[in-house]
Structure formats: structure tokens, C-alpha cells
C-alpha positions in Angstrom: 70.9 166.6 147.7 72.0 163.3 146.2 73.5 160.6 148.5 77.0 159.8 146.6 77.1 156.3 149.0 73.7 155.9 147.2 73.9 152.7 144.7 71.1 152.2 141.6 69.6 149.1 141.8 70.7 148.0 138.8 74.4 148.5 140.1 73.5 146.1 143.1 75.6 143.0 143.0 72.9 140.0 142.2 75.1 137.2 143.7 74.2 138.0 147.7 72.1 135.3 148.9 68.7 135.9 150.7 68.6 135.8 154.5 66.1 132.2 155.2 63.6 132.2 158.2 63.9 128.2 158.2 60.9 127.5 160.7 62.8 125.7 164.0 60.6 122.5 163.4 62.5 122.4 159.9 66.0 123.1 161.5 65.4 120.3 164.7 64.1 117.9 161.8 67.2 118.8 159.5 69.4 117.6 162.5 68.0 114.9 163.6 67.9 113.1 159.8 71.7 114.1 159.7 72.5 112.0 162.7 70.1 109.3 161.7 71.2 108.9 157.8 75.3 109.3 159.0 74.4 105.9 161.9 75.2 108.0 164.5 71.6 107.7 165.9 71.3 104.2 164.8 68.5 102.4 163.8 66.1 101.3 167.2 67.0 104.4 169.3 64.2 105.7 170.9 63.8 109.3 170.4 63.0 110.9 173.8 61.5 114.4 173.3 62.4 115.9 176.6 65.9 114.0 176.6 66.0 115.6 172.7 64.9 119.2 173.8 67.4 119.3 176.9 70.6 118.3 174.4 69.4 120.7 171.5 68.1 123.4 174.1 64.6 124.3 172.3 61.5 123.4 173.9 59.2 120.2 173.2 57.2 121.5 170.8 59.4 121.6 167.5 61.0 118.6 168.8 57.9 116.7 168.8 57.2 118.6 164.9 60.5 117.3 163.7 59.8 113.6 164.9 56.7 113.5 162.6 58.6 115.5 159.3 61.0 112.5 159.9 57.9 109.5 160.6 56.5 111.0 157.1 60.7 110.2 155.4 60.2 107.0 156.6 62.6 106.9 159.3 61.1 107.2 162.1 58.3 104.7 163.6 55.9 104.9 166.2 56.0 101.8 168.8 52.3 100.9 170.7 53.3 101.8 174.1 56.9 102.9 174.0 56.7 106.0 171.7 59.2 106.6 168.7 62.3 105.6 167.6 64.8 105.1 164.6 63.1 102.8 162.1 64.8 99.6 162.6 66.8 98.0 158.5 65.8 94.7 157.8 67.7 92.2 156.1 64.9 92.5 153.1 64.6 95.9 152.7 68.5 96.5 152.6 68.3 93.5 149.8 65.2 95.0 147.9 67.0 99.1 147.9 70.0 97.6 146.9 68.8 95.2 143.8 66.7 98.1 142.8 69.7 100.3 143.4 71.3 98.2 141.1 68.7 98.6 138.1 69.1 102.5 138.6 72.7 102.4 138.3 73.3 100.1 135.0 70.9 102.1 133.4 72.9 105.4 134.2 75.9 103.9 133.1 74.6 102.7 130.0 72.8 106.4 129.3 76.2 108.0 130.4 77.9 106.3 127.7 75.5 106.4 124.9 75.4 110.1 126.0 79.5 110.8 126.2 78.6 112.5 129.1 81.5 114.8 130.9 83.3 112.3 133.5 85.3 115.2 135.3 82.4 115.8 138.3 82.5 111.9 138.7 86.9 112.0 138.7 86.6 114.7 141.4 84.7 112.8 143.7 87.1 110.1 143.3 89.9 112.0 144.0 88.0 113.8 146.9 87.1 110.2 148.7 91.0 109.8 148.3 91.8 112.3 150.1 89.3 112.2 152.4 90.7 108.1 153.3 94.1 109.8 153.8 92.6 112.1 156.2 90.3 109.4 158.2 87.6 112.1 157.4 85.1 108.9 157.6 82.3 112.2 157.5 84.0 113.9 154.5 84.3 110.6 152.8 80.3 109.4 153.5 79.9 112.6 151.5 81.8 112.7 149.1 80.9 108.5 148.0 77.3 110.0 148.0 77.7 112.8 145.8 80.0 110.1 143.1 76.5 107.8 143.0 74.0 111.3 142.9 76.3 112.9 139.9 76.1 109.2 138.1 72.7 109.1 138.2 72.3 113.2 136.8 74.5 112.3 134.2 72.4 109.9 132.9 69.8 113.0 132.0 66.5 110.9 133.2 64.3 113.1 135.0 62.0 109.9 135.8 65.4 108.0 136.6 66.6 111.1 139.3 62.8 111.2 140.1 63.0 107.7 141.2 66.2 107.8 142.9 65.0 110.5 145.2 62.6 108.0 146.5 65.6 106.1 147.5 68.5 108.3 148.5 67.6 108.4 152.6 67.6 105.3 152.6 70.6 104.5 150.5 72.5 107.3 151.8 71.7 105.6 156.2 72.5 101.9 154.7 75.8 103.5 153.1 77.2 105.6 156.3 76.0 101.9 159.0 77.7 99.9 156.4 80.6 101.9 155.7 81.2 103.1 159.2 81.3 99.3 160.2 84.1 99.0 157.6 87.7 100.3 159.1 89.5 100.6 156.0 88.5 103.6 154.5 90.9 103.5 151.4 89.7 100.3 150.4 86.5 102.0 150.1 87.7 104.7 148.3 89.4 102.9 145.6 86.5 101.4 144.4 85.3 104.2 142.5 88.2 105.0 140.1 88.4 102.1 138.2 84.4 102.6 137.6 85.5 105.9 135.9 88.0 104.5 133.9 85.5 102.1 132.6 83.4 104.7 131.4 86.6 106.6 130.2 87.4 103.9 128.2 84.2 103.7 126.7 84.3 99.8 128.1 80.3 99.3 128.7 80.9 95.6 129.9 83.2 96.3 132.5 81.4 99.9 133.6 78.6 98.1 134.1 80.4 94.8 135.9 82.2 97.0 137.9 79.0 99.0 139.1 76.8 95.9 139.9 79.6 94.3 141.8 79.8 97.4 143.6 76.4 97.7 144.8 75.7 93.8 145.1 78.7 94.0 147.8 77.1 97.1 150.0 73.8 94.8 149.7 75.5 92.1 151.5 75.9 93.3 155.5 73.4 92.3 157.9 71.7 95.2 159.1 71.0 94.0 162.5 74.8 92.7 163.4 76.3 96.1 161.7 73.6 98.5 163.8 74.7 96.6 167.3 78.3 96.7 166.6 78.0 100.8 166.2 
């Protein structure tokens, strides 16, 4: 007898996601570099694995697995004696991520308009950072300014250029959330995207370009140390 709740395969939807067995190490790790990269664990805080494995109630183990996925990122260290902690921003390497930073960006904008790549992705993020300012959503804003500088650089359709910008992004995106968190108006922040967009808009490759060094050579500025103790 034919089951008529039975469904053909063919007739299954195709759209239902998979259910993930993300290994606990993986999820404890996944955590941890979302409070580092936002500043809420900020750089120099020792990472205590029984203090860690108490707050996120799993046992040592995956805590202690986690701490070396995040050592390999690059943003975690291991001190002689006192164990590990947040990998500490220096002054040079803020200047040397930024300046290079820099390079990436120009060259984006510059491909983007040689290109006439679509600006509509880059205009939503705008708009979203907007809102987000109105809101005092400093978290949805931090996300939303990263996604406007990760859908500049895919625009630019430069698989080298995204390779390289990978290499990057954690620290880019840590030295973006200490800075901007250190800076209390977030609409100020916001509105310097848009008019970056209506460079390109305009087709106006002088003043994209302007607009997107001055950008980046202004988050390259802050002092690492003074904005990590004032968190």
C-alpha cells in the first residue's frame, strides 16, 4: 500500500539547510574570537582556562583547544610563566595593517570604477550603519562598517586582492571595534561612508580615492595602548 504522506525525492524542497556537528573546540574558539575582535576581551587579558570553563560551563579541555585555534589566528600569545592572554596592538603594527590597508583599498576603488561595478550592496551598508547610529547599536554598527570595507574589496573582483585581505581582516576588524568603541559618536562614524559612495557614484576617481585614504589614514592614528586601557 502506498503511503500518500510519502514525498519523491525529487519533490523534496532543496533550500533546508543541513543540521552541523560543529566540534565544541570550534564553538568555544568561535566565541572567544567574537569577544576578542569586538574589544570586549581586550588586548593583555589573560585567558584563564578554569575561570573560562566555569563562565562558558564546558570542561577544560575544549577550552584549552580553543586557546591554541586562536594562538594559530594570531591573537592569542603565550607569556614564559604567566600562561596566555590577548595578544597585546602595538603602535607599529596598527601603522603597518593600516598603510597596507590603505594599498588594498585604492586599488579596489580604482578596479570598482574601471569595472562599473554595482554600488547598491555598498549604499545598503551605508544606510544600515545609519540606522544602526540612531539606534546606539555600537554591535550592529561594528558590523555593518565591516561588511561596507569586505563588499569594497569583492567588488574589485581580485581573487589575490580578497586572498590578501583575508590575511588582514582579524586584525582590521579588533583594531576597528577598540578604535571605534573608544569613539562616542557613533553618527560621525557612520557618515563617513556615504560620501565614499557618491564618489564612486559619480565616477569621481580622485576624490573616491581621497576620501578612502583619509578614511583609513584616520583609524591608523589611535594609540593602541591608551585606547585598550581606557575600555
Amino acid at each position: 500500500m502506498n503511503n500518500v504522506n510519502s514525498v519523491a525525492p525529487d519533490d523534496m524542497p532543496h533550500d533546508i539547510a543541513p543540521i552541523e556537528n560543529v566540534p565544541l573546540r570550534v564553538q568555544v574558539a568561535d566565541r572567544l574570537r567574537t569577544a576578542i575582535l569586538s574589544g570586549r576581551l581586550k588586548p593583555g587579558t589573560s585567558l584563564v582556562e578554569t575561570a573560562l570553563a566555569d563562565q562558558m560551563n564546558v570542561s577544560r579541555a575544549p577550552i584549552r583547544e580553543a586557546i591554541q585555534i586562536l594562538e594559530n589566528d594570531g591573537l592569542v600569545e603565550t607569556i614564559a610563566y604567566k600562561g596566555k592572554r590577548v595578544k597585546p596592538l602595538t603602535a607599529r603594527e596598527v601603522g603597518e595593517t593600516y598603510s597596507l590597508r590603505e594599498v588594498f583599498e585604492v586599488m579596489a576603488v580604482r578596479r570598482i570604477l574601471d569595472n562599473g561595478a554595482p554600488l547598491d550592496q555598498l549604499r545598503k551598508h551605508c544606510d544600515t550603519m545609519t540606522a544602526a547610529a540612531r539606534a546606539d547599536d555600537f554591535e550592529a554598527l561594528i558590523a555593518a562598517d565591516e561588511a561596507f570595507h569586505h563588499t569594497l574589496i569583492t567588488l574589485a573582483d581580485h581573487d589575490l586582492l580578497r586572498a590578501s585581505w583575508k590575511n588582514l581582516y582579524l586584525r582590521i576588524h579588533q583594531i576597528m571595534a577598540l578604535r571605534n568603541r573608544d569613539e562616542s559618536n557613533l553618527t560621525e562614524i557612520a557618515s563617513n561612508h556615504p560620501p565614499i559612495v557618491d564618489a564612486l557614484e559619480a565616477g569621481d576617481t580622485e576624490r573616491a580615492i581621497a576620501l578612502i585614504s583619509e578614511h583609513t589614514r584616520t583609524l591608523a592614528t589611535f594609540d593602541p595602548v591608551t585606547i585598550a586601557q581606557s575600555l
